[in-house]
C-alpha positions in Angstrom: 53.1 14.7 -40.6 54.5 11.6 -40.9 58.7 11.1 -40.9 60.6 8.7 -43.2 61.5 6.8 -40.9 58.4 6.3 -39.3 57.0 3.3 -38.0 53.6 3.9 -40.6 55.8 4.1 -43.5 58.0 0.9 -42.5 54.7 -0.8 -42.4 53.1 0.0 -45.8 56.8 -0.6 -47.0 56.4 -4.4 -45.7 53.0 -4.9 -46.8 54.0 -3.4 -50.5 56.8 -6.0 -50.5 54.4 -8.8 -49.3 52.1 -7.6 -52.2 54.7 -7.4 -54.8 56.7 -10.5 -53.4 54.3 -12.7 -52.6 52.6 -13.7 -56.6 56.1 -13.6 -57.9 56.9 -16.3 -55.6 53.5 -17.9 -56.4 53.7 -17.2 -59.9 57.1 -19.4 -59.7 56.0 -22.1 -57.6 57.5 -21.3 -54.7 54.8 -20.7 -52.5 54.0 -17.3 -51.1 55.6 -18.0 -47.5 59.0 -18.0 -49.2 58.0 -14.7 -51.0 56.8 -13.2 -47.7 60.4 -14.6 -46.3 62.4 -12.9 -49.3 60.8 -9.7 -48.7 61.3 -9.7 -45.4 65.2 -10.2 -46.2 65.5 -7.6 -48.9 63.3 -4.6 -46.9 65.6 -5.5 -43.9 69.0 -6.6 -43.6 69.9 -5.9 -47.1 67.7 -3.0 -47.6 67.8 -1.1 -44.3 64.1 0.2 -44.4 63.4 -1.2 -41.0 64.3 0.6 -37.9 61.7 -0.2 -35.3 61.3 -4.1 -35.4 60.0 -4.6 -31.9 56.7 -2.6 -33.0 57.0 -4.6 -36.3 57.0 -7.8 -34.7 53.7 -6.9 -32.5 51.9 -5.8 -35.6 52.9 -9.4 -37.3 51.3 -10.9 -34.2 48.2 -9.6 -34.8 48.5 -11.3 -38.2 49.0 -15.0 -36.5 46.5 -14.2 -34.3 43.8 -13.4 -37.4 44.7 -16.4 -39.3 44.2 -18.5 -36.2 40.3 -17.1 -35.7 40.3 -17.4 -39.6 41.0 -21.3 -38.7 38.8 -21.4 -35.9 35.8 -19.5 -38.3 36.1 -22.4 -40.8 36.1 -25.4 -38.3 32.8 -26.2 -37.6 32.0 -28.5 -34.7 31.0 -31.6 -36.1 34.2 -31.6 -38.4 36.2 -30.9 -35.5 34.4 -34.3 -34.1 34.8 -36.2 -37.0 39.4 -35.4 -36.8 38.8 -36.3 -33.3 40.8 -39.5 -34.2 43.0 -37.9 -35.7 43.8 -35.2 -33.6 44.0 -37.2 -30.3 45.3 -40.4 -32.2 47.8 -38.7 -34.7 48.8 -35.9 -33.1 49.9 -37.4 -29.6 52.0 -39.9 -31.3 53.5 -37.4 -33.4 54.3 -35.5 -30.5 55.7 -37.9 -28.2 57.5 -39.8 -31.2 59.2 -36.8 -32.8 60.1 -35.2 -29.0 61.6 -38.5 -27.8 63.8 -38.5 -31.0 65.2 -35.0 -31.1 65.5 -35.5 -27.2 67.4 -38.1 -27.6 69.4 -36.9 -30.3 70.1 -33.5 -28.3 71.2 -35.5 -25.3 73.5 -37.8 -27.6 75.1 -34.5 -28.9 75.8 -33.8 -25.6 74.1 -30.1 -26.2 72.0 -29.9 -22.8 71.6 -32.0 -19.7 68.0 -34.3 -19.2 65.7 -31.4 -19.0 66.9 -29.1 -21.3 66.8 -32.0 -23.7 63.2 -32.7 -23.3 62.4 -29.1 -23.8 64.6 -28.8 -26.9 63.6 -32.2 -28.3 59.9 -31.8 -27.6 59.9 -28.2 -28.4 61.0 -28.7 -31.4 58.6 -31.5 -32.3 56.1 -28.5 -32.6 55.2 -26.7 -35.5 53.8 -23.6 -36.6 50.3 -23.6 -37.5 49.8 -20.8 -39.3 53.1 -21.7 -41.4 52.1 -25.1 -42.4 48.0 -24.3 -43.5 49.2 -21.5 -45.4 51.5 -24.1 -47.1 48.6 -26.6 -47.4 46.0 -24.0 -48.5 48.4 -22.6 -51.3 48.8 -26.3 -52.6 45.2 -26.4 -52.5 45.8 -29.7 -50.4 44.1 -28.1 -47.4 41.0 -30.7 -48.3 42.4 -33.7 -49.0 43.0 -36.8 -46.7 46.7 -36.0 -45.9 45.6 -32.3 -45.2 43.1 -33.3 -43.0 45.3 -35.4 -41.0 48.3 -32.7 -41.3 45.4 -30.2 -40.2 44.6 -32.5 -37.2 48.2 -33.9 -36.0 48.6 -29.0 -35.8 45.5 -29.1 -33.8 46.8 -30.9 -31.5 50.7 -29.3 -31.7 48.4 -26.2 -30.5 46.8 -28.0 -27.2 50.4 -29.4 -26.1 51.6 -25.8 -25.8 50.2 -25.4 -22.7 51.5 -28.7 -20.9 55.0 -28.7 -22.8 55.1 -24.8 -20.9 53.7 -26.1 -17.4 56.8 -28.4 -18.0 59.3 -26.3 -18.6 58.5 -24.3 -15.1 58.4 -27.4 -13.4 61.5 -28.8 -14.5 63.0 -25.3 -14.3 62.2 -25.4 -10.4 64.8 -28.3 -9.9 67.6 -25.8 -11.8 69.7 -24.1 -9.5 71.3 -20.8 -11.0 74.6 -22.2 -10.6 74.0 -25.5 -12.6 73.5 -22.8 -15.9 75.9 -22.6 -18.1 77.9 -19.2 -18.6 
């Protein structure tokens, strides 16, 4: 039998918000990520109906995770080789551009020292894949020239992961404990 408060029922209670939530939002021209957003908000902190949001949040994974091989499905390998300008043209100078700015920024706001500036500033000169397609595929803009380029310049946001993380433990080797802040 399964309880109230069990972690099955909290689940079909998010995905009946997602399905109730989500064309109202559309419906309104808000885009369905805001209606997946304002249900979140109402089934949780207003709401209460979540208890166990650890397990939530590895089920919601799984979610990123699909819409990623959804991505990867639809890219064939010749269009992937025709955005290869755009990906390694665009995307670096996105990177590099935007990370440079919001480092510099951080460090002018005096927020972090050198390194946790470059972290900060280039972290944040990342975004979320899955986020911006769905945005771009609810437009219907997912095909255009701009999408393409948008599409590209988050292709590339994906490969820097893994050298923006080998630089984080490299410059977190030269941090001793002490130099942290409390």
């Amino acid at each position: 039998m399964i309880g109230s408060g069990s972690f099955f029922s909290q689940m079909l209670v998010l995905l009946g918000g997602a399905v109730i939530a989500a064309p109202i939002f559309r419906k309104l021209g808000l885009g369905t990520i805001l209606g997946y957003l304002a249900a979140g908000v109402v089934i949780g902190p207003i709401m209460h109906r979540i208890t166990e949001a650890e397990e939530v949040l590895h089920v919601a994974e799984f979610g990123i995770v699909f819409l990623l091989f959804v991505i990867g499905l639809e890219l064939k390998p010749s269009r992937l080789w025709q955005m290869r300008g755009d990906v390694f043209g665009l995307g670096p100078a996105q990177v590099i551009l935007c990370g440079a700015v919001l480092t510099g920024l951080v460090m002018a706001a005096g927020l972090a020292d050198w390194r946790g500036s470059l972290i900060i500033g280039f972290g944040l000169a990342l975004s979320s894949t899955a986020f911006a397609v769905q945005i771009l595929n609810d437009e219907g803009d997912l095909n255009s020239k701009y999408g393409q380029r948008a599409f590209s310049i988050l292709l590339f946001q994906d490969l820097a992961i893994v050298p923006l993380l080998a630089l984080t433990s490299i410059l977190a080797t030269g941090v001793d404990e002490t130099d942290l802040p409390r």
